[in-house]
SEPA-664554 format. One record per residue (C-alpha): chain; residue number from 1; residue in one letter; x, y, z. Coordinates in Angstrom, 1 decimal, padded with zeros to 4 digits. Example, Ala and Ser with C-alpha at 12.3 -4.5 7.8 and 13.67 -1.06 7.14 Angstrom:
[A,1,A,[012.3,-004.5,007.8]]
[A,2,S,[013.7,-001.1,007.1]]
//
This chain:
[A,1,X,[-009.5,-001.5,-016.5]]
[A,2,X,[-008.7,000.9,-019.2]]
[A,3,X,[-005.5,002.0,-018.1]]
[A,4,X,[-004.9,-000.8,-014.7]]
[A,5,X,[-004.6,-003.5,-017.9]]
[A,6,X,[-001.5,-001.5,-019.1]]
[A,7,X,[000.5,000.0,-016.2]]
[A,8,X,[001.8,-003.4,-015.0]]
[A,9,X,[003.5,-003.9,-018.5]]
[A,10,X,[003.9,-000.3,-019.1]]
[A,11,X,[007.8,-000.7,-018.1]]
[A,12,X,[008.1,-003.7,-020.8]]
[A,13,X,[006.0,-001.7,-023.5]]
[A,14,X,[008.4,000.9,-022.8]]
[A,15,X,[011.6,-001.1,-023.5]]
[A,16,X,[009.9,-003.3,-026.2]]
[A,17,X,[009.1,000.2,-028.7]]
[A,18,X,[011.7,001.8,-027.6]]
[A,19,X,[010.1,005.0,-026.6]]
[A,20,X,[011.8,008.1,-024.6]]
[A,21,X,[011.3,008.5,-021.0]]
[A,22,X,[009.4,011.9,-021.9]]
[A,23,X,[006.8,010.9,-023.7]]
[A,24,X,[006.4,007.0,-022.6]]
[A,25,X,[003.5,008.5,-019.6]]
[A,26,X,[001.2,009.3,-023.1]]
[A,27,X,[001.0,005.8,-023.6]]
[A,28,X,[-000.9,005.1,-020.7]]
[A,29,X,[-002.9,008.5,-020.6]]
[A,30,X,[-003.6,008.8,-024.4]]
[A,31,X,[-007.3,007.0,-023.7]]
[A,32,X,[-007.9,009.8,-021.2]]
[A,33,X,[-007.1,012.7,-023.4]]
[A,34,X,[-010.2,011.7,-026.2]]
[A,35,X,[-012.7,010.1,-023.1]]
[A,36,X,[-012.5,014.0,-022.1]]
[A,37,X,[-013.4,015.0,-025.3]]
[A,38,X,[-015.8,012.3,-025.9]]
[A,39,X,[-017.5,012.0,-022.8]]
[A,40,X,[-019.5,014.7,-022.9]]
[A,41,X,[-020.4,014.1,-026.7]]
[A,42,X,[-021.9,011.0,-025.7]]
[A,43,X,[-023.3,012.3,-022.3]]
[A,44,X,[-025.7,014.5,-024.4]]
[A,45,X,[-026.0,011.5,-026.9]]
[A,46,X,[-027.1,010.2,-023.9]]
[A,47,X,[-029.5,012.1,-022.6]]
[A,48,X,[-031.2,012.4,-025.9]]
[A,49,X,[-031.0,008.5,-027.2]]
[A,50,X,[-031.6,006.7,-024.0]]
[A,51,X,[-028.4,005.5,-022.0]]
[A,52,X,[-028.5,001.4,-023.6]]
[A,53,X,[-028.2,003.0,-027.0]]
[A,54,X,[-025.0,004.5,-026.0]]
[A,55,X,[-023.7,001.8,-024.1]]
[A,56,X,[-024.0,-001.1,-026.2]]
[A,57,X,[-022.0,-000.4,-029.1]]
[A,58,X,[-019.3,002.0,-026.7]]
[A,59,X,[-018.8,-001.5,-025.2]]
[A,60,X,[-018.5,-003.2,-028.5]]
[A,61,X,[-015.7,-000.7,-029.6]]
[A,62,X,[-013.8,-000.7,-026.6]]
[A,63,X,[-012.8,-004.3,-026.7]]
[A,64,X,[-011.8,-004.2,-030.7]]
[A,65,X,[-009.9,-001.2,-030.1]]
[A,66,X,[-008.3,-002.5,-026.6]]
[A,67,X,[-007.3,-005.5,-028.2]]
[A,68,X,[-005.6,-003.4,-031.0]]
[A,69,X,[-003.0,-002.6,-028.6]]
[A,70,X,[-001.6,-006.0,-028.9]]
[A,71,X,[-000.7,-005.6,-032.1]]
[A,72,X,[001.2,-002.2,-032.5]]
[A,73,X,[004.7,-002.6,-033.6]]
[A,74,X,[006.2,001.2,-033.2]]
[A,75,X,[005.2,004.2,-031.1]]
[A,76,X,[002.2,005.7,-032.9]]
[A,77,X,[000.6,002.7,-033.9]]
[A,78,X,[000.1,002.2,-029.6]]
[A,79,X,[-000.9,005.8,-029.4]]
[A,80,X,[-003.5,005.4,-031.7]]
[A,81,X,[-005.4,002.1,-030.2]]
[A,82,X,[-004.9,003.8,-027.1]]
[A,83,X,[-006.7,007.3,-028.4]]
[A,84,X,[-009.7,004.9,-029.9]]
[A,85,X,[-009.8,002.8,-026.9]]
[A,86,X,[-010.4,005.9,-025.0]]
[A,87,X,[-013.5,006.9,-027.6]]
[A,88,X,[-015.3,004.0,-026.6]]
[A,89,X,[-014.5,004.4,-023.0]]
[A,90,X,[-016.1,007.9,-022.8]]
[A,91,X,[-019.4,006.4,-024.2]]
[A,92,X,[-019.2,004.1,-021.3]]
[A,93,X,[-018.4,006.2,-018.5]]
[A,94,X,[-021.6,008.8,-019.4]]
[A,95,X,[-023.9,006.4,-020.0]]
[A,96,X,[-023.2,004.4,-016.6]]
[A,97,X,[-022.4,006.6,-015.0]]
[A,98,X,[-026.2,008.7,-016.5]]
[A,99,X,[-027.8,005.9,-015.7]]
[A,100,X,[-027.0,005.5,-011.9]]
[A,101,X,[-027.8,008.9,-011.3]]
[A,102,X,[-031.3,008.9,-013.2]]
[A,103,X,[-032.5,005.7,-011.7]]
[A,104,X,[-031.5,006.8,-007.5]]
[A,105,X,[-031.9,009.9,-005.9]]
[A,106,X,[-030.9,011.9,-002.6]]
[A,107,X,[-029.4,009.1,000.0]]
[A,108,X,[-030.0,006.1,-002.2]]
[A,109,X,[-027.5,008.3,-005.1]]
[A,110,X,[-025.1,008.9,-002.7]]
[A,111,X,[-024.5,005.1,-001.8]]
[A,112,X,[-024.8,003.7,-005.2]]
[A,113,X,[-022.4,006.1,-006.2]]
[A,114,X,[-020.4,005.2,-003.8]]
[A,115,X,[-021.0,001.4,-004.7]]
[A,116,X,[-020.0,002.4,-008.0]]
[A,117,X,[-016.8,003.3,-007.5]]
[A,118,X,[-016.3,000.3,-005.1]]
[A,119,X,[-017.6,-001.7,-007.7]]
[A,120,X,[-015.0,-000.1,-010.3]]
[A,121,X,[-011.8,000.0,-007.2]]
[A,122,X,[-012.9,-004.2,-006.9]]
[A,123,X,[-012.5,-005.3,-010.9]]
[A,124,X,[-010.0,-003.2,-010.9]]
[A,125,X,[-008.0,-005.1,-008.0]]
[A,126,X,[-008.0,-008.1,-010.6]]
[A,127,X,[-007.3,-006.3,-013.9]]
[A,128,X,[-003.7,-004.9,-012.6]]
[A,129,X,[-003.1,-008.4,-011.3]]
[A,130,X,[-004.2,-010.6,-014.3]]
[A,131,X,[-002.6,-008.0,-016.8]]
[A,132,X,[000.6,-008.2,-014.7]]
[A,133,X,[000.4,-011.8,-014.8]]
[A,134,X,[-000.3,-011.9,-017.9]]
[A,135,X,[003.0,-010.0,-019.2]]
[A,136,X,[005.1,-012.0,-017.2]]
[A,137,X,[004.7,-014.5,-020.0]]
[A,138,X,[004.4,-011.8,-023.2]]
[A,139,X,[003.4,-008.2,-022.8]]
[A,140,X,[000.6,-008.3,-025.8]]
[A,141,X,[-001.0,-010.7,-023.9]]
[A,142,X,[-002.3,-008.3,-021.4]]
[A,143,X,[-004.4,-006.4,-023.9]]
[A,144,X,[-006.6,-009.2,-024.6]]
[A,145,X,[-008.1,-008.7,-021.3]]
[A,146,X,[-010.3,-005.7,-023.3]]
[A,147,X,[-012.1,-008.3,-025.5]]
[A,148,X,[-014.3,-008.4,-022.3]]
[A,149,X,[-016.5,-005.7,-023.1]]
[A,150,X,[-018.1,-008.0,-025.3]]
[A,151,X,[-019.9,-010.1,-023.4]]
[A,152,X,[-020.6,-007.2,-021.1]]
[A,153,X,[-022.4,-005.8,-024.4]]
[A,154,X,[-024.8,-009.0,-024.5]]
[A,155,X,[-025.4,-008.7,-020.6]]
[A,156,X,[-026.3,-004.8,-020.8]]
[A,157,X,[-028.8,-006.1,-023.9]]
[A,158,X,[-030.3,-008.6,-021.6]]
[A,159,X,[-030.2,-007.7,-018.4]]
[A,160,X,[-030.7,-003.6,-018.2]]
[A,161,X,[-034.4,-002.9,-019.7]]
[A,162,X,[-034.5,-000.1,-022.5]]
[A,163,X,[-037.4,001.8,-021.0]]
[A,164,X,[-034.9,002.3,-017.8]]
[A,165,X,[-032.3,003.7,-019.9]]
[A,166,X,[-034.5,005.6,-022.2]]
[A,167,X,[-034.8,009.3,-022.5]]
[A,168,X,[-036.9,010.9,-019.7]]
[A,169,X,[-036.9,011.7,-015.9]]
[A,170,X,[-038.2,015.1,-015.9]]
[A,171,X,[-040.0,017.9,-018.7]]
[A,172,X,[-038.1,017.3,-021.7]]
[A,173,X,[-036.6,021.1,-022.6]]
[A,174,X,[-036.1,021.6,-026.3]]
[A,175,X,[-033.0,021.4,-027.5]]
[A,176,X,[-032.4,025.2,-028.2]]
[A,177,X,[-033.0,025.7,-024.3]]
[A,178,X,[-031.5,022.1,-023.0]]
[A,179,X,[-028.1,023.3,-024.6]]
[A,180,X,[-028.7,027.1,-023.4]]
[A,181,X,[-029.5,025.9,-019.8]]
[A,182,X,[-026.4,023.5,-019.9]]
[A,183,X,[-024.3,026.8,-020.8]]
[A,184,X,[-025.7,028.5,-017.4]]
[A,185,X,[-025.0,026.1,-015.3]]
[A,186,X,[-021.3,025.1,-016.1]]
[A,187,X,[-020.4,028.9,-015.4]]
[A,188,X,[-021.8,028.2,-012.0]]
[A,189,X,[-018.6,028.9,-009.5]]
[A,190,X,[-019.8,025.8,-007.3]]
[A,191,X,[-019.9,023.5,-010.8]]
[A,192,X,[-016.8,025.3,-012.0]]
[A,193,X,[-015.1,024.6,-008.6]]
[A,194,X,[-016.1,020.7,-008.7]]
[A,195,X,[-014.9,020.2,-012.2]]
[A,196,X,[-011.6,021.8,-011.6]]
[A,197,X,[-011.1,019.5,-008.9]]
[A,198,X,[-012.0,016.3,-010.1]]
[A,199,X,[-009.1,017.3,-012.8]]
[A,200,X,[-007.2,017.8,-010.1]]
[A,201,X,[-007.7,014.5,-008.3]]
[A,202,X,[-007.2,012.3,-011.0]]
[A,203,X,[-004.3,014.4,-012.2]]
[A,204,X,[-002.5,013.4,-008.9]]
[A,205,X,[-003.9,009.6,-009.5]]
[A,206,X,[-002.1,008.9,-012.5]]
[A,207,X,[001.1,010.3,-010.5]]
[A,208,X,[001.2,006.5,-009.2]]
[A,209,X,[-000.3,004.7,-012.0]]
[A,210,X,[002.6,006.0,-014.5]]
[A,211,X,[005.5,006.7,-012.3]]
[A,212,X,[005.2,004.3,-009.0]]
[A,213,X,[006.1,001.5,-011.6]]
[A,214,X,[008.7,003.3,-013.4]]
[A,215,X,[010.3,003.8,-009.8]]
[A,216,X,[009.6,000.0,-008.0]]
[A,217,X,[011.2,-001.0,-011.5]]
[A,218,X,[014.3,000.7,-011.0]]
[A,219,X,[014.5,001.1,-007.3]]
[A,220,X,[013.5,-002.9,-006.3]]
[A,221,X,[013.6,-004.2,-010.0]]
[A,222,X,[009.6,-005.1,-009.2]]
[A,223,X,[008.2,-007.1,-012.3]]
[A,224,X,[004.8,-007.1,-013.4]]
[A,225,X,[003.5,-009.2,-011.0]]
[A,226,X,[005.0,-006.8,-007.8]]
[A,227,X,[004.0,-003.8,-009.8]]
[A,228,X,[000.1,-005.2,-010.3]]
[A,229,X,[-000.4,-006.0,-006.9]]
[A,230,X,[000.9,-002.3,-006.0]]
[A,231,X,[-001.7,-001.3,-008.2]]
[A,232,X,[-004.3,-003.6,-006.9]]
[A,233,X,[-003.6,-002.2,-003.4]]
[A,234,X,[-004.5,001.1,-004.3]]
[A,235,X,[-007.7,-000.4,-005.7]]
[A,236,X,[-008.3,-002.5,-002.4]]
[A,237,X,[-008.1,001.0,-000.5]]
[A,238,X,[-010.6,002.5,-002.6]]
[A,239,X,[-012.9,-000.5,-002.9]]
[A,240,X,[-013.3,-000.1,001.1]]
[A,241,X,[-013.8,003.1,001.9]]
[A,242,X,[-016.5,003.7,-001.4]]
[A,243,X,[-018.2,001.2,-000.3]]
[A,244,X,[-018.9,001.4,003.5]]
[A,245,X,[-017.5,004.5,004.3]]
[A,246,X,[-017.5,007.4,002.0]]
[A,247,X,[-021.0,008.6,002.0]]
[A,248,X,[-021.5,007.8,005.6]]
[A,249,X,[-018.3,010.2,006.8]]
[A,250,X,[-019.7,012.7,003.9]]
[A,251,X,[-023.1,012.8,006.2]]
[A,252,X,[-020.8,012.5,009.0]]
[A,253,X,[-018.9,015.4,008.3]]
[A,254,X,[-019.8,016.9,005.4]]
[A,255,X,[-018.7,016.6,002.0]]
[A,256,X,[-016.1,019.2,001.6]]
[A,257,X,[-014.3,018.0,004.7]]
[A,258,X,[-014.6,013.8,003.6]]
[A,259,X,[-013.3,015.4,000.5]]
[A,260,X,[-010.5,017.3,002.1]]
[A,261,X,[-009.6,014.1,004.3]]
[A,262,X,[-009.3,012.4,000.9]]
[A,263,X,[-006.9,014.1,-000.2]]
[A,264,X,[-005.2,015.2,002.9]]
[A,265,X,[-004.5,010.9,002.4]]
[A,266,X,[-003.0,010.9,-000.7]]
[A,267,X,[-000.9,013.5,-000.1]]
[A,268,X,[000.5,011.7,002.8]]
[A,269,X,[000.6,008.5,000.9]]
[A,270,X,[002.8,010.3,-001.7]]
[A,271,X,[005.2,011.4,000.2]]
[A,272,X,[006.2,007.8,001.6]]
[A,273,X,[006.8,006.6,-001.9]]
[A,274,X,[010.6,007.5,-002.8]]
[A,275,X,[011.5,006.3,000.7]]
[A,276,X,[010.2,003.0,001.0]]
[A,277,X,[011.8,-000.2,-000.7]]
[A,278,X,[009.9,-003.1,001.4]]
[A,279,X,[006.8,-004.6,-001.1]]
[A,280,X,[004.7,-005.6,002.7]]
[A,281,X,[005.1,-001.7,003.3]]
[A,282,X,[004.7,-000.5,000.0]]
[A,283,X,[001.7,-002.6,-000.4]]
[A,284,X,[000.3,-001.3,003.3]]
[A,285,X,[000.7,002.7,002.2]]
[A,286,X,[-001.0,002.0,-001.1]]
[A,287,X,[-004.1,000.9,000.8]]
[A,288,X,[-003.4,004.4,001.9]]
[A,289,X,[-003.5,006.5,-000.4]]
[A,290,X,[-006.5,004.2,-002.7]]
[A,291,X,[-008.9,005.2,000.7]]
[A,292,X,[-007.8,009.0,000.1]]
[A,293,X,[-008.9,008.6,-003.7]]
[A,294,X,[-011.9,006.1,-002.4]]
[A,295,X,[-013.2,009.5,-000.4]]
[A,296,X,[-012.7,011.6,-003.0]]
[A,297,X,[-014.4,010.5,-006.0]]
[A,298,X,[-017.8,009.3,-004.8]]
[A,299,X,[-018.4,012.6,-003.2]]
[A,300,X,[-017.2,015.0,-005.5]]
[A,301,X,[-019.6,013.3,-008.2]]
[A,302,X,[-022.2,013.4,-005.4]]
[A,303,X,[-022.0,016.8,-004.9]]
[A,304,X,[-021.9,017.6,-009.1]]
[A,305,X,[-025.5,015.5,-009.5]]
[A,306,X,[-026.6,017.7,-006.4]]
[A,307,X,[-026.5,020.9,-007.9]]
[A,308,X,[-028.1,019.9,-011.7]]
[A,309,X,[-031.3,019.4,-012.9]]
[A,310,X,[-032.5,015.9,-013.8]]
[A,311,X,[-032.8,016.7,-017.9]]
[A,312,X,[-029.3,017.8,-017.8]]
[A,313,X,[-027.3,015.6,-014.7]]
[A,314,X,[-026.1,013.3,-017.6]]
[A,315,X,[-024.6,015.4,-019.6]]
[A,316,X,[-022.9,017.6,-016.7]]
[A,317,X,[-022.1,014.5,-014.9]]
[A,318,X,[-020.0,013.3,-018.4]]
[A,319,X,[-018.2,016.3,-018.6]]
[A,320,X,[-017.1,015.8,-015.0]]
[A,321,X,[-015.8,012.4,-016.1]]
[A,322,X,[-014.4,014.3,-019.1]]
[A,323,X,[-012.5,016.6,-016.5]]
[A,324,X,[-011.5,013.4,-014.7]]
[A,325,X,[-010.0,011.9,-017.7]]
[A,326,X,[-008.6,015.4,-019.0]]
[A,327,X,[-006.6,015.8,-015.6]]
[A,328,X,[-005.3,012.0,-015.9]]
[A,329,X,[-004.1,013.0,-020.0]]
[A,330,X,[-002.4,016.2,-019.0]]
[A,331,X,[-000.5,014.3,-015.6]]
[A,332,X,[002.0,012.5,-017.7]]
[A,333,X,[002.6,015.3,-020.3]]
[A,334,X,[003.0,018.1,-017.6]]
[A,335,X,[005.3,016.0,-015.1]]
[A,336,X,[007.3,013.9,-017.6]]
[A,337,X,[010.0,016.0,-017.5]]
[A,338,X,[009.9,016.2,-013.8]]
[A,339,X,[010.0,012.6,-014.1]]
[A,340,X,[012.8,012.2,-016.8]]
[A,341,X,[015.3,015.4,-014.8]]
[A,342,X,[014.1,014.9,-011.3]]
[A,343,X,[012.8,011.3,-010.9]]
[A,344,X,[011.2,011.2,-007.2]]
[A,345,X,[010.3,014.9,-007.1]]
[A,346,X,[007.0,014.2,-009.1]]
[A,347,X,[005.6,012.6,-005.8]]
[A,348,X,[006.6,015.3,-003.9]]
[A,349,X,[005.0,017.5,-006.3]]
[A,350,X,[001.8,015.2,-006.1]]
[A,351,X,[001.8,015.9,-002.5]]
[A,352,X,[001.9,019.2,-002.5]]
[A,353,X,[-000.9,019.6,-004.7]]
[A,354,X,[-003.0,017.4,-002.7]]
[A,355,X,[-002.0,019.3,000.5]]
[A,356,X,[-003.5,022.4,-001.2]]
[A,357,X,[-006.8,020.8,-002.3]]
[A,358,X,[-007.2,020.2,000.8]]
[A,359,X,[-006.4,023.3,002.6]]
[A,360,X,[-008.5,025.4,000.3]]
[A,361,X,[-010.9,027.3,002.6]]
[A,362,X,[-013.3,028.2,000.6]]
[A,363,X,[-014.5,024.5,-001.3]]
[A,364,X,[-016.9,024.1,001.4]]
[A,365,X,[-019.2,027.0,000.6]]
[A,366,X,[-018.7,025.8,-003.2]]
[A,367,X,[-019.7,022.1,-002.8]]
[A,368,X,[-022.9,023.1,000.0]]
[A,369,X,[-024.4,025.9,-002.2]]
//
């Protein structure tokens, strides 16, 4: 939801504060730059406080800051509800994402992290399309859609019990040794390998969340509406395959080569994008390329909680969605001048990228160690 609200009226935001082409992709990405700072904060928070104590008021925040957005009138006031907005959503995405893999293990992890992110893929099918809808009629009126994180603050009060989400799972390790043992194992190759690559993945993801619209826009003058179901497509892919597919071809198959699949996908999916200008076909190849990213995800988070210790999965697990989020920031700020001086090369470039993920020979030994 965080950035799927936006990107249907990114083009409008765009036109309406009259920002330049180069930096208008660190409107939508801003969030992700400080939930990768923040997300490990709070995954340690996390593991220390209980997850409900994180998640409560990182819910609270996220839909006062969200709604903020409507309200900018220039530039950096935008940037700045979008940088707070992004705070609360990195106390969100640890503690969820902590507490899934504290309460399930083995198997049962792998399919509820897969119903996860089919779970996340399915809202976020409706968000693009309400948010588009939405801006059809004013573009502020898409951001309003965040003040929804606070009745999902009252349900997480009443309906996820505190002892669940409370410190535990294992022998507590003093901090001195938690934080010492947390150092070892991120200089792990396999953990270092993971990490770089879930940058990587969502790096190439926010290739079509900021530039597929800026390109329908131009290319089949799509409105909000076109460019939200575009996006909800993606989501409908990803939904799918997370659901009823990903762990079973990761058992299948193994991991590394779902993984590799994934992303040998997207890359496909990427390079149809500059030549195709009918919406039934457009909508048919983002399927595509949302069951690439629908492989990806689940399993490369899968394979992260495999290889940590219960006192410490949260927090390693957070800065894996930090990585996420960091790769997502540093998209738009690396390619906007691909974007602004050679417009449809950026999905070429995405390609390629995801073409070499997937060749590389030795993430199998890294993700089964």
């Amino acid at each position: 939801m965080t950035g799927g609200v936006v990107s249907p009226v990114f083009p409008e935001v765009v036109e309406s504060l009259r920002v330049d082409p180069q930096w208008a992709g660190l409107l939508v990405s801003m969030h992700t730059l400080t939930t990768a700072v923040f997300s490990p904060v709070f995954g340690i928070l996390s593991d220390r406080l209980g997850k409900r104590q994180v998640l409560v008021p990182s819910l609270v925040a996220y839909a006062v800051f969200g709604m903020a957005g409507a309200l900018a009138s220039g530039f950096w006031g935008m940037l700045a509800a979008r940088a707070l907005v992004g705070v609360a959503s990195g106390g969100i995405a640890a503690a969820s994402i902590g507490l899934l893999s504290t309460l399930y293990d083995g198997e049962a992890r792998s399919r509820m992290l897969g119903y996860a992110t089919s779970a996340l893929a399915t809202t976020s099918i409706f968000f693009p399309l309400l948010g588009g809808w939405l801006g059809t009629f004013q573009w502020q009126y898409a951001f309003w859609l965040y003040g929804l994180g606070i009745p999902t603050a009252i349900a997480v009060v009443l309906i996820i019990p505190e002892r669940e989400t409370a410190p535990g799972g294992g022998i507590a390790l003093p901090q001195g040794e938690q934080r010492q043992e947390l150092f070892h194992m991120l200089r792990r190759p396999s953990i270092v390998m993971l990490l770089a690559t879930l940058l990587l993945a969502s790096a190439v993801f926010y290739i079509v969340i900021v530039y597929a619209p800026l390109f329908y826009k131009q290319a089949i003058d799509a409105d909000p509406t076109v460019n939200g179901a575009i996006l909800a497509a993606r989501a409908i892919g990803a939904a799918i395959i997370s659901a009823v597919g990903a762990s079973r071809l990761a058992k299948w198959i193994g991991r590394a080569r779902a993984i590799a699949t994934g992303f040998l996908l997207m890359a496909l999916m990427l390079l149809t994008i500059p030549f195709l200008t009918q919406v039934p076909v457009i909508l048919l190849t983002a399927v595509g390329f949302g069951l690439g990213y629908g492989l990806v995800m689940p399993n490369l988070y899968d394979s992260l909680a495999i290889l940590t210790t219960n006192d410490l999965r949260t927090s390693v697990l957070a800065i894996g969605t930090g990585m996420a989020n960091l790769g997502q920031f540093i998209s738009p700020l690396l390619l906007g001048p691909v974007w602004k001086y050679g417009g449809i090369q950026v999905f070429w470039l995405g390609a390629g990228l995801s073409l070499a993920i997937a060749l590389v020979g030795g993430m199998k030994r890294s993700l089964t160690r």
